[in-house]
N, C-alpha and C positions, 0 to 999 in steps of 0.2 A: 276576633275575640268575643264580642257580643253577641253574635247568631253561634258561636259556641256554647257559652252560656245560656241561651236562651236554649234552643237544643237541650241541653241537657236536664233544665228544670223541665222543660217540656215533659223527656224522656222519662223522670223520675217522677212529674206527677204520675203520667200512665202507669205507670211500673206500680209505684205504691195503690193506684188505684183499682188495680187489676189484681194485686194481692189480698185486698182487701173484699173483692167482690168475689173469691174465689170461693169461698167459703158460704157465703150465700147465696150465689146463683149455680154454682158446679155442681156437678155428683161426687165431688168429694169430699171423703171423713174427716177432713181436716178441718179443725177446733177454728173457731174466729179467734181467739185466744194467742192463737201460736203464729197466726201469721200477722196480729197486730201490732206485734212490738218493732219486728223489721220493717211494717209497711207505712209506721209514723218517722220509722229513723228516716227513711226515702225521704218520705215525705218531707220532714223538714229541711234535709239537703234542698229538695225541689223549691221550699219557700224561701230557703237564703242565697240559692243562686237564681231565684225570681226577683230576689229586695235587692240584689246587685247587679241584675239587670238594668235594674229601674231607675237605681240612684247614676249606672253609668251612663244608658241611654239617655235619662233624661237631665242630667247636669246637678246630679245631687238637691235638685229642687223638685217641689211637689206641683208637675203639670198637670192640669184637669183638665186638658183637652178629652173629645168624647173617647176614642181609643186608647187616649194612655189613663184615664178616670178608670176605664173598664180594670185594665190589668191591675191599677193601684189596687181599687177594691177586692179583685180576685187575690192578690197577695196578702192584705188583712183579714179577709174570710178566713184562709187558708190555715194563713197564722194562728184565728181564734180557732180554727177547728182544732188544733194540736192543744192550744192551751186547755178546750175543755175535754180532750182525753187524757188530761192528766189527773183531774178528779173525776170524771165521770167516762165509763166505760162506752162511746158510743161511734165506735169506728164505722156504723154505717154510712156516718155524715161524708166521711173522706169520698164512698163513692158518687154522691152527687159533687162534692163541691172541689172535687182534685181535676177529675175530669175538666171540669168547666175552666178550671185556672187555666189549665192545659190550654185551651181551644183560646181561651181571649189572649193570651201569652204570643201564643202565635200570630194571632190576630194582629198585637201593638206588632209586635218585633218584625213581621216580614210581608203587612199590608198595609199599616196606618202609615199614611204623610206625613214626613215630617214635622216637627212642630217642636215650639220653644217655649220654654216654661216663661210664665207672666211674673213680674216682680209685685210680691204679698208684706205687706205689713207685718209685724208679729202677732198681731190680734187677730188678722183675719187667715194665718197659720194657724192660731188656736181656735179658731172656730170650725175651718176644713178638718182639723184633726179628730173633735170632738164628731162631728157629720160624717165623717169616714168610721168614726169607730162604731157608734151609734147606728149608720147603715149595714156594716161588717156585723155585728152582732144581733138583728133582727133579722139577716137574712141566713145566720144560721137556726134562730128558730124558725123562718117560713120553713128552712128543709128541715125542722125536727116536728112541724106540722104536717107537713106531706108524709114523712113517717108514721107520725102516729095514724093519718090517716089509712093506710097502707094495713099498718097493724090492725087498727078496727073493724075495717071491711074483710078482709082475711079472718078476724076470730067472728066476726056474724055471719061468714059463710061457712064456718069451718076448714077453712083452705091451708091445712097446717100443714107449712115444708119446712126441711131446713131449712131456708134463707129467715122465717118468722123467728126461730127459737134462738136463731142468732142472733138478731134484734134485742134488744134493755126489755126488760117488761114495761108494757103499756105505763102501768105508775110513773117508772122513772121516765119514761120518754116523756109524758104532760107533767110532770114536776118541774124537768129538765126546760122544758116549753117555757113554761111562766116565770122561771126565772131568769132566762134569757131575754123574754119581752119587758121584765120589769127593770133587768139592768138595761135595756136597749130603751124604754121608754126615758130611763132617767139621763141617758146619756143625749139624746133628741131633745130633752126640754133642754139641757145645762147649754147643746148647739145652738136649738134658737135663741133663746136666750142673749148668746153671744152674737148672734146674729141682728140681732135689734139693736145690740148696743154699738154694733160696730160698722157693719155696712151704711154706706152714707146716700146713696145715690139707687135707689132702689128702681126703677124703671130705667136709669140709663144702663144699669148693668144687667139687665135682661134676668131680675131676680123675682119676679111679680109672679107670674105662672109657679116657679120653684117655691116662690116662698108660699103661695096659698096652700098648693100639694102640699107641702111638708107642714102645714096644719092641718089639713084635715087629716094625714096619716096619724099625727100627733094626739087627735081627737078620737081615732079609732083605735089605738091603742091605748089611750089610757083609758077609754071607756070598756077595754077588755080586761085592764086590771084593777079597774073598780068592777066589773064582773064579775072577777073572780073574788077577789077579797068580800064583797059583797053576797052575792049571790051564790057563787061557788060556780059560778059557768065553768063545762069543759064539754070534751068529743066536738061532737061535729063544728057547732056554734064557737068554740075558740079557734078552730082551724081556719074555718071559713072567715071569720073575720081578721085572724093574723093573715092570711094567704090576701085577704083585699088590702089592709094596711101595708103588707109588705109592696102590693104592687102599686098602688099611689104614690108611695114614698120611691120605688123604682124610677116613676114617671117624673116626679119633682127634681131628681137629683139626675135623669140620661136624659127624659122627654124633651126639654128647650134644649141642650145640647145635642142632640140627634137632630132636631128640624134645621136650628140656626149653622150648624157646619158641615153638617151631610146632606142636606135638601136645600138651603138659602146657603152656605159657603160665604158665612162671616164667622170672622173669626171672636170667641166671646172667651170672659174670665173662667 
């Protein structure tokens, strides 16, 4: 029953994700338009038989072991990727981050070890939740950074294909950018935050590495939206600095868990 499910979300990322790139990478005349609306319905098929994988494989509790962390987060990306095509028209996102759900899905469901969800307080449930949404939402602006970067290298070389006009205009893709960084910022202060006032044991829970990372990501984004508010930074200098924030906070949040259970094989929160 499980590796059916799994299966299938699998099949429906691809599916929807192959829909959606049809239109921008193919030779064919067909509108991003008309094949977005079938390829978010997949799609969200593919995310709620992903969240019930999750909830059965893992005991209806939130495991953060390194493999099943991956898929939880690829199922919250996923999820915001759908919530922000409901106001904003940007279904290129589905082809990076459907794909990927795809690939780490498989990963938990049919190569990760075993493994048993840790018992969580309430507050330190509400702190993972706020850090999962908070990493779920800045890592769809890093891929609306690589976008826009894509887009600007492409309009300064003139390299106009279809796959570019099917793209948001530039505007909305760095409008779309900074407002996703400043709701992902706010949601990373309200985590730590809750992180200071609740975790108690900070070096024996292997939180010291995570916790530095996940300040200085915290310190590179907000100094990108006081850039902006401020300054008015955008193009390159907002990419490049979301694309470094995003990948410290990467390191904060898999880095210790990658060393400590797939290189040293202890087992940690």
């Amino acid at each position: 029953m499980l590796a059916t499910l799994s299966i299938f979300a699998i099949l429906c990322y691809l599916l929807a994700s192959g829909l959606l790139a049809w239109p921008l990478f193919g030779r064919a005349t067909v509108a991003p338009a008309k094949v977005a609306r079938p390829a978010l319905a997949i799609a969200t098929l593919a995310v709620l038989a992903h969240a019930g994988w999750l909830l059965a494989a893992h005991r209806g509790a939130l495991d953060l072991h390194f493999f099943a962390a991956l898929s939880l987060v690829a199922c919250v990306v996923s999820a915001l990727t759908l919530l922000v095509n409901l106001t904003r028209p940007v279904v290129a996102l589905g082809v990076i981050v459907f794909p990927l759900s795809a690939l780490l899905l498989f990963v938990d469901s049919f190569f990760a070890p075993p493994t048993a969800p840790m018992s969580m307080d309430w507050h330190i449930k509400l702190h993972v939740t706020l850090a999962l949404l908070a990493f779920g939402v800045l890592s769809i602006a890093a891929a609306m950074a690589i976008l826009l970067a894509i887009q600007e290298q492409a309009l300064r070389h003139r390299h106009i294909g279809p796959w570019l006009s099917a793209l948001p205009p530039l505007t909305l893709t760095e409008s779309l950018l900074f407002r996703l960084i400043s709701a992902g910022f706010s949601l990373l202060t309200v985590a730590l935050l809750t992180g200071a006032l609740f975790v108690n044991n900070l070096f024996g829970q292997h939180l010291v590495h995570k916790t530095v990372l996940s300040i200085i990501a915290w310190l590179v984004f907000g100094a990108l939206v006081y850039g902006r508010w401020r300054h008015g930074w955008r193009g390159r200098s907002a990419v490049n600095l979301t694309l470094i924030g995003m990948s410290v906070l990467a390191l904060a949040f898999f880095g210790s868990k990658f060393v400590l259970e797939l290189i040293l094989h202890r087992a940690v929160d």
